[in-house]
N, C-alpha and C positions, 0 to 999 in steps of 0.2 A: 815569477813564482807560480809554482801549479799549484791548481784551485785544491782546494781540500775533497778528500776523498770520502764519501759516507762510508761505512765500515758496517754499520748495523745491517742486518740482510732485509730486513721489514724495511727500514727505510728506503735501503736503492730499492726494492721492490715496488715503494709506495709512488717515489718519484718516477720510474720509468713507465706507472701506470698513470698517473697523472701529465706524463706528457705526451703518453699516446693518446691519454683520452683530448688534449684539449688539438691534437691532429684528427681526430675523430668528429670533435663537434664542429669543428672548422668544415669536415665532409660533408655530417649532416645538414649546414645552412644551403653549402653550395647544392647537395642534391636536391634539397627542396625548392631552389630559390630557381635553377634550370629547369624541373620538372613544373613548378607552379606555372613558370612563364609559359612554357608548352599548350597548357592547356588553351584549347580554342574560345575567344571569347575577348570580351572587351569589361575592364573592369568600370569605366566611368558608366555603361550601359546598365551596367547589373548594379552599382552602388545608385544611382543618381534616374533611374527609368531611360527608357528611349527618347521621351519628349527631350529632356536636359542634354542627352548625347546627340542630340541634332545641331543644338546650337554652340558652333565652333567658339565663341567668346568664353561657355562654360566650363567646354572641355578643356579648351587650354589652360583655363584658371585651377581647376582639377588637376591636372597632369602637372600642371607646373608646380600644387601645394604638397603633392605627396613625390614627386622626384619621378615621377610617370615620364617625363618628356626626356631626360636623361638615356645614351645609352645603357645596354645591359650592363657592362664591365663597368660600368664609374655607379651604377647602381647597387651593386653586390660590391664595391669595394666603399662605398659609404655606407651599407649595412652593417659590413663588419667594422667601420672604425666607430662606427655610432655602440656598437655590442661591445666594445671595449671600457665605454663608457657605463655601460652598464644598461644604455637607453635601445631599448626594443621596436622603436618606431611609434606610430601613432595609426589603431585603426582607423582603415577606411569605412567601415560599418559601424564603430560605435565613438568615431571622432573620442577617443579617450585612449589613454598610453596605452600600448598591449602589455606590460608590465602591469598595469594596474588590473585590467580584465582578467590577466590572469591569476591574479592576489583575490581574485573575487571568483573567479571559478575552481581552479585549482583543490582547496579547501573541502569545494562541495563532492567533487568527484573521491578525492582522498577519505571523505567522512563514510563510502558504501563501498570503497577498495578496500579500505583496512577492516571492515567488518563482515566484510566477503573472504579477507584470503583468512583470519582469524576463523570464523568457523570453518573454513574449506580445512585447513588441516589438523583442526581440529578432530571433525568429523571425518577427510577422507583418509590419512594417516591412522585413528584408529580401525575404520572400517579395511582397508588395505590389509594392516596388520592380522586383523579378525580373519580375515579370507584367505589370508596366506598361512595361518595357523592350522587353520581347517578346510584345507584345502580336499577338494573333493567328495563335500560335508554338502548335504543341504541349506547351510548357512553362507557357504563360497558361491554357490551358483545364485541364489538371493542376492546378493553383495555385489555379483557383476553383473546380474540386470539392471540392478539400483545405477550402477555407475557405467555402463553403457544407454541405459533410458539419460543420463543426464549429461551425455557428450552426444549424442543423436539428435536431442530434441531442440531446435534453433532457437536460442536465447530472447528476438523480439516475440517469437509466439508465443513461448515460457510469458513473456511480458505481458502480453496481450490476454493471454488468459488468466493470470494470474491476477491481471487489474479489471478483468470483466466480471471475475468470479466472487474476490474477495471485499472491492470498493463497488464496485456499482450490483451486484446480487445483493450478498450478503453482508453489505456495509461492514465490514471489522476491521477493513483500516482506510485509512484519507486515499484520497483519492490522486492527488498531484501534488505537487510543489514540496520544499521543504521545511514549511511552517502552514498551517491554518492564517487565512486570510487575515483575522482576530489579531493574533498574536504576531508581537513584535519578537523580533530579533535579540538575540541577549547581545551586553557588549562585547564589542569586538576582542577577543583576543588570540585566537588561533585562527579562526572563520570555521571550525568546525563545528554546529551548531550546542549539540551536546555538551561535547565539553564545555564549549564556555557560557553554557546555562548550568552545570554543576559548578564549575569555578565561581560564577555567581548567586549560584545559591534559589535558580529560578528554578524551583520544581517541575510544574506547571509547562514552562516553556522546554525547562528537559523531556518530558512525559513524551508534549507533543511533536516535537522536534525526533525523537525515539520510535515514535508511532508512523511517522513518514517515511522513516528511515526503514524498519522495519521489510516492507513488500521487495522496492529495489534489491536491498541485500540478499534477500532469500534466493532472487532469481539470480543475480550472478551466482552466488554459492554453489547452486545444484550443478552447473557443468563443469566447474571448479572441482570439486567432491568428486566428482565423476571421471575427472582426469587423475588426480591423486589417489582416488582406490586403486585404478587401475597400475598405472605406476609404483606405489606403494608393494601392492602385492605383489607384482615382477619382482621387485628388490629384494621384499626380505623372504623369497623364494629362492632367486639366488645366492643370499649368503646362510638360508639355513641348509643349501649339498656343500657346504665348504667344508672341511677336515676339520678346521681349528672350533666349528662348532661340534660335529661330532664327538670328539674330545672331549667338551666340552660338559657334555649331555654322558658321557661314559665316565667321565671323574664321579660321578652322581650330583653333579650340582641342580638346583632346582630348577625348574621348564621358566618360571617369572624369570631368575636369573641369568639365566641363559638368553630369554628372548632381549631382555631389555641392556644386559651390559656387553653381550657380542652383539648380536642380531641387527637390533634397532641403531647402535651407535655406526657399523658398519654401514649399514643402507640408507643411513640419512645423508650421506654424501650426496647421491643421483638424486633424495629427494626434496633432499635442500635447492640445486639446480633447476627442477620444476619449480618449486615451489617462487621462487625468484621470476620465474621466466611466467606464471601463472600472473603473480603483483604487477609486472609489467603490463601484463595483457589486459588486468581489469581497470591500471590509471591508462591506458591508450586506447582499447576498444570498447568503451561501453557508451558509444555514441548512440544505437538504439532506444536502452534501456532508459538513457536519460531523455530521449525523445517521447517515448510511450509516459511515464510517470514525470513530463516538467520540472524535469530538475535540471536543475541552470549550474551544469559542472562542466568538465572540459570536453566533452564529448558534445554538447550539445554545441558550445562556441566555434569548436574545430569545426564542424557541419556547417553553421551559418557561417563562419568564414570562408571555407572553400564553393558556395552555393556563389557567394557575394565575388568571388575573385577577391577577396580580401591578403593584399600579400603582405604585408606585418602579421598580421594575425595570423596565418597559416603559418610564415617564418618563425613566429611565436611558441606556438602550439608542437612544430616539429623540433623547435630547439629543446623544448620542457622533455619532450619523450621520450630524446636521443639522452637528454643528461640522464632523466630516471631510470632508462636502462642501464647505462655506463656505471651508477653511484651502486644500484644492484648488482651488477654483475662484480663489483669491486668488494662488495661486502659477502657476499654469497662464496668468494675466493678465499678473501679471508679467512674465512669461518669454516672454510674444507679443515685448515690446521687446528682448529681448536677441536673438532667434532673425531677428525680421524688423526692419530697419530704417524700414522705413514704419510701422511701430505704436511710437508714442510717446507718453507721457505728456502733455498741454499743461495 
């Protein structure tokens, strides 16, 4: 019998990206798992000091609990039969699953991503908007020093300055971590701290959980904003020479109407695709930030594990980034056809 055929066009769409994606993440391990090995260096040396790498009874003991003494090839293929299972290894840096490290970082990084790309388009979407309205206004040229000063300026020294200025001058907000030494943890339910001090009903541990939160977010936002104005205003400068606007504005419809049901819906296509590829870059690249202000998110685990030669956890950390790109770029596709009626499935 031939197998049955899916007929809905979302569906074959659904499943032929679903089994490019899992030839994809199969990539991502391998590339990470050859480049990890590349790097120069001895991991029993970097986990365990120099004294312990001297002594051959150690090392072999070492090498032989994490699968060290194995060739490459029987290494990466018990990776992946082990990732089948769902089991990610077990760090060499914090002797604990890498599955679980990351159940406990993950969270914290996601708690100053989503509050970073939320005001970024918030604020650079309208600012965008504004600039390309009045375009050649002294409110447009304002607008792109705002958002060229905030893709120029390096994001650790935004950090650096931000935490020298605000917590240790003029004390208005904490200083590190993401709780006040004082204060406990609310219970566990998402690991995002807020949240689950409003699910629980901890004001108090919301406030200051909010108050932490606070500085981080602000700094990634500003190069974020800075990317989206710019962006923004390219787009809906482009689609206001289009004819179908002109038209548009010659029927006599109103300039609100105008901008917001042709305009803005047309150019949210490109800026939906930054904006996408923007989330990506604040859950993978905010290893600085979470260096300078002691937040214990993924950025900061990725760093001590590639320091450590830690290769679960680095194999960890790059599976988590390759998928959060892959689920983005799947949802960001999607939503071309809901946003623009010319992008449709066939």
């Amino acid at each position: 019998m031939r197998p049955p055929v899916v007929s809905n066009p979302l569906a074959r769409y659904l499943l032929r990206r679903l089994g490019v994606s899992a030839l994809l993440i199969v990539g991502v391990t391998l590339v990470t798992f050859v480049l990890t090995n590349l790097v120069p260096g001895d991991p029993v040396a970097a986990n365990l000091g120099q004294r312990a790498a001297e002594n051959p009874a150690t090392v072999a003991a070492y090498r032989a609990h994490y699968g060290l003494d194995r060739p490459l090839p029987v290494q990466y293929a018990t990776y992946l039969g082990n990732l089948v299972r769902g089991d990610l290894g077990e760090s060499q840096q914090t002797h604990r699953p890498v599955l679980t490290d990351l159940q406990s970082a993950v969270p914290a990084t996601l708690e100053i991503a989503i509050g970073a790309i939320v005001l970024s388009v918030l604020i650079g979407v309208g600012f965008g908007v504004i600039a390309a309205v009045r375009r050649g206004q002294l409110t447009d040229s304002a607008l792109r020093v705002v958002s060229l000063v905030g893709i120029s300026v390096p994001t650790f020294w935004l950090a650096l300055v931000a935490f020298y200025v605000f917590s240790f001058q003029l004390d208005l907000a904490p200083g590190s971590g993401r709780l006040a030494p004082a204060t406990t943890a609310p219970p566990h339910v998402t690991g995002l701290y807020t949240l689950d001090a409003l699910l629980a009903g901890e004001w108090e541990t919301f406030g200051d959980a909010l108050a932490h939160l606070t500085l981080p977010t602000l700094v990634l936002t500003l190069y974020t904003v800075g990317l989206l104005t710019r962006f923004t205003r390219s787009a809906v400068l482009e689609v206001l020479e289009q004819d179908y606007v002109r038209s548009a504005r010659a029927k006599g419809l109103p300039g609100r109407t105008v901008l917001f049901r042709y305009v803005l819906r047309a150019a949210m296509v490109p800026i939906l695709t930054v904006v996408g590829l923007a989330f990506g870059a604040l859950l993978s690249g905010t290893v600085l930030v979470e260096e300078i202000f002691a937040w214990p998110g993924l950025g900061s685990y990725a760093y001590q594990a590639a320091s450590h030669l830690d290769l679960p956890a680095v194999m960890g950390v790059g599976l988590f980034v390759g998928i959060i790109y892959l689920v983005i770029n799947l949802v960001v596709d999607l939503l071309y056809g809901v946003i623009d009626p010319r992008v449709r499935i066939s």
